[in-house]
N, C-alpha and C positions, 0 to 999 in steps of 0.2 A: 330875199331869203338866200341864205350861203348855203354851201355842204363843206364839210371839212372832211379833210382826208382820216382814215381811219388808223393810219399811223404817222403821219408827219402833220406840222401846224398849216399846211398851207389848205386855204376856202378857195371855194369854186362857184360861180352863179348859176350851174346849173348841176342836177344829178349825172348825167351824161358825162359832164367834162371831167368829176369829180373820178369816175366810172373809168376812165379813158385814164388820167392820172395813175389810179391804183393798179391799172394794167401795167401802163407801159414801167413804174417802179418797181412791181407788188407788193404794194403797199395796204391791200387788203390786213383787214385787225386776221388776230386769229380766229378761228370759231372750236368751240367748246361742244363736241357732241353728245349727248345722252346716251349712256351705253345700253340702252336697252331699247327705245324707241328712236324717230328720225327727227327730232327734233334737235335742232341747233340754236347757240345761245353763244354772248359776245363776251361772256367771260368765267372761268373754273366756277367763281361762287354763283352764279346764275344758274348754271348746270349741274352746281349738287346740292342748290336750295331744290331746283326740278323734280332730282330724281329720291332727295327726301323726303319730299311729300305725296310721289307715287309711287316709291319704292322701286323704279328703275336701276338699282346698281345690279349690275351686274355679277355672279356668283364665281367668287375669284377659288377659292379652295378646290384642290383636285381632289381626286381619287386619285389610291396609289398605282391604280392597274391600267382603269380605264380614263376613257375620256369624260367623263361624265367632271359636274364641277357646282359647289356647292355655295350658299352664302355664311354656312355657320361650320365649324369644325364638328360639333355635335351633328350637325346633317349630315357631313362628310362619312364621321366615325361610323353614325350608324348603316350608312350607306354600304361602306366596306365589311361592318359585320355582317351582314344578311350577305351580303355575297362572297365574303371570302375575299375580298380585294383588298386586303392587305399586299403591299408588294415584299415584305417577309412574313409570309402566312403560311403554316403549316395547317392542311386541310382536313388532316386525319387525327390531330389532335387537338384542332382548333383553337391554336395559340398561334400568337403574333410575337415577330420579332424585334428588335430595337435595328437593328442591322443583318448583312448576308451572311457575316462571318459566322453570327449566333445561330442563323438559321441549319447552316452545313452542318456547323459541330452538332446540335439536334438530329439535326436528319440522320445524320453517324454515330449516334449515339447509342446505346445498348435498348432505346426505346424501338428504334424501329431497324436495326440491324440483328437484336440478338446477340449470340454468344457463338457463332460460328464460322471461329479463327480456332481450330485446335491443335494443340500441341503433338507433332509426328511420334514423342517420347511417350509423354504421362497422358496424352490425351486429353489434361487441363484446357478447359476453353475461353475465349477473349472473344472479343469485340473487335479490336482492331490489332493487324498486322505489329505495330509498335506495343500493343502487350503484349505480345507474344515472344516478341524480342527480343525486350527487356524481361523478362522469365526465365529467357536463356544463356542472355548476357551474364544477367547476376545469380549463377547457378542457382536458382530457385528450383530447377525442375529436376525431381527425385531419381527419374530414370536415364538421366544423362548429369551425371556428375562430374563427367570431365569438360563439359562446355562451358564456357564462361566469356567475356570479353574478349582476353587474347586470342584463346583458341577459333572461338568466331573470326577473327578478325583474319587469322590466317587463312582458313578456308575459305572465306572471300575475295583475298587475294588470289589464291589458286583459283577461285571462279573466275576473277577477274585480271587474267594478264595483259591487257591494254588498260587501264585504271578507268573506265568506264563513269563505275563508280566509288573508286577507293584514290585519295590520294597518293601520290608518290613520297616515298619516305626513304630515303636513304641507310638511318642508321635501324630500321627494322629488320633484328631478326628471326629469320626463316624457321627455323629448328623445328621440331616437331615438339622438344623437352621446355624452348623456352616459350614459345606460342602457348605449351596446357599446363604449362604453369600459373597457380594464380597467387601472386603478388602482393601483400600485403605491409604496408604503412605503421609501423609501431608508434606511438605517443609519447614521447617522454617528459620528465618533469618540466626539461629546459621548455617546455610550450607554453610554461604554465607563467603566465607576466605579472602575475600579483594579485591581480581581479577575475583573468578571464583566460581561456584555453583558447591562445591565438595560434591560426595557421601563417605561419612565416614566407608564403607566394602571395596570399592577397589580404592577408592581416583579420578576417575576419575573427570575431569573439566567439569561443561556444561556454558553455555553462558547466559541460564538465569532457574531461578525457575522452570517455565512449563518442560522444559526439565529434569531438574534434578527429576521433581516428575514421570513422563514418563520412567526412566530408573529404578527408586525405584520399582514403581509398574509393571513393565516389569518381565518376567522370571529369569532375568538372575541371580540374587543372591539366588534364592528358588529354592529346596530341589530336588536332581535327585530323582524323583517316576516314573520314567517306566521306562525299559531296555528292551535290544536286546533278543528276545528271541532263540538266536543261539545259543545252549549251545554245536553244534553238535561243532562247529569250535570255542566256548569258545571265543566269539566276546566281552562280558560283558560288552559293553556301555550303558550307562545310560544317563538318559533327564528328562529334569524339565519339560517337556509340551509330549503331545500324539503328535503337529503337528511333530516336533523334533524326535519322535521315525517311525511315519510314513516317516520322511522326509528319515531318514537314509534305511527304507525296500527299498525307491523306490528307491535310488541313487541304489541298490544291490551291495553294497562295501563291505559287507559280505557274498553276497551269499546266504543270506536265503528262499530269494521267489525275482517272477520278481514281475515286475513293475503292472501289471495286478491283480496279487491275493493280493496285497495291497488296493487293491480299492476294491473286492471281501472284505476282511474282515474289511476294513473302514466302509463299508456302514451294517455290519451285527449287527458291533457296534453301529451304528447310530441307525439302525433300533432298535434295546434292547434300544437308551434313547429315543426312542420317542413312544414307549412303543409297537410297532409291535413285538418286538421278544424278547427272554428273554435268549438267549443261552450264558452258562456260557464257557468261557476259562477256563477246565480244564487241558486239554493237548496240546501235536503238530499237534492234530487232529484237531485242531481249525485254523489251517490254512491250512489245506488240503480241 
């Protein structure tokens, strides 16, 4: 009687020698263990004929929270529903989310924040600091008709003599007459191409005049003047409106402050243009 080695061809006359062989090469086969009991087997199909016929496998599906671990996703799911283990689980409305992103925008949202950002003028109320903003930017607000974009923007500068949070701009000016001016884009025929009411900077089509003078006089082609003030994580985004730079603190997609001390330093801004407070942004202490 021979023994053969369990990985190369060569026989041995006894168990021993064979034994002694597999050592000193290791030359031992593999073993295939049963993920649920101690039993071991000389090869993958040997080991999952095993564990399919006493249902040995192992329950590979987590939970999103904890440790716990499931054989079926439906086990899983339910598992997570009774407890809230969802890892974007809102508890108080008892929905789940696909991601974190979804989850913040919810949690900030007028469901569980309310309406208490109000406006220092009209006492109009928001949700978040960037409605507020934009309310004021786009003279929307009845009791303060001379604030608009420019004018904001000037006063921010004057809050902000180290540009903290305002870019440096060279050909901006200071005036008091050209800052509360607001500025408006006329339309003319020459816009009109044949088919469609194109803007002549990025070519886009509108459908009629009104429109096209709406997107002219809109943001979106003037000048980024404010930026991220994250220089810790070097975020350097920049935005042509303050609601735009508020917008970006609350989403906190960099990290700089939550969603809370944005509305703390919205309103301390607000408060300096409606002339209750006069505190300049010099440092990161301005948002501490």
């Amino acid at each position: 009687m021979s023994f053969e080695c369990e990985t190369c061809v060569r026989r041995f006359n006894s168990y021993v020698a064979v034994c002694q062989h597999m050592d000193a090469l290791d030359h031992w086969g593999p073993i295939y263990d049963c993920e649920t009991c101690s039993r071991e087997f000389g090869s993958q199909h040997a080991a999952n004929q095993h564990m399919n016929a006493v249902g040995h496998w192992a329950p590979k599906i987590e939970c999103d929270t904890c440790t716990e671990r499931f054989h079926t996703q439906d086990a899983a799911d339910e598992h997570m529903n009774a407890l809230g283990h969802w890892e974007n689980y809102c508890e108080q409305c008892d929905r789940k989310f696909q991601n974190a992103n979804n989850l913040r925008a919810h949690l900030n949202s007028k469901i569980h924040r309310g309406t208490q950002v109000h406006c220092p003028f009209c006492s109009a109320a928001f949700v978040t600091a960037s409605g507020l903003s934009h309310h004021l930017e786009t003279g929307s607000c009845p009791k303060a008709p001379t604030l608009n974009r420019n004018r904001i923007a000037q006063l921010i500068r004057q809050f902000d003599p180290h540009h903290y949070i305002t870019t440096k701009q060279i050909e901006y000016h200071s005036s008091s007459s050209a800052a509360s001016t607001t500025y408006e884009y006329e339309v003319t025929n020459a816009a009109y191409n044949g088919a469609a009411w194109e803007c002549y900077i990025c070519h886009r089509e509108f459908r009629s005049s009104a429109a096209l003078r709406q997107h002219v006089n809109s943001p979106t082609h003037q000048q980024h003047i404010y930026r991220c003030p994250n220089g810790t994580a070097r975020c350097g985004r920049e935005f042509v409106s303050l609601a735009a730079l508020f917008n970006h603190l609350e989403s906190e997609s960099c990290g700089f402050m939550r969603f809370e001390k944005v509305v703390k330093v919205q309103r301390s801004l607000t408060d300096a243009m409606s002339g209750h407070g006069k505190r300049l942004i010099q440092s990161e202490a301005f948002f501490n």
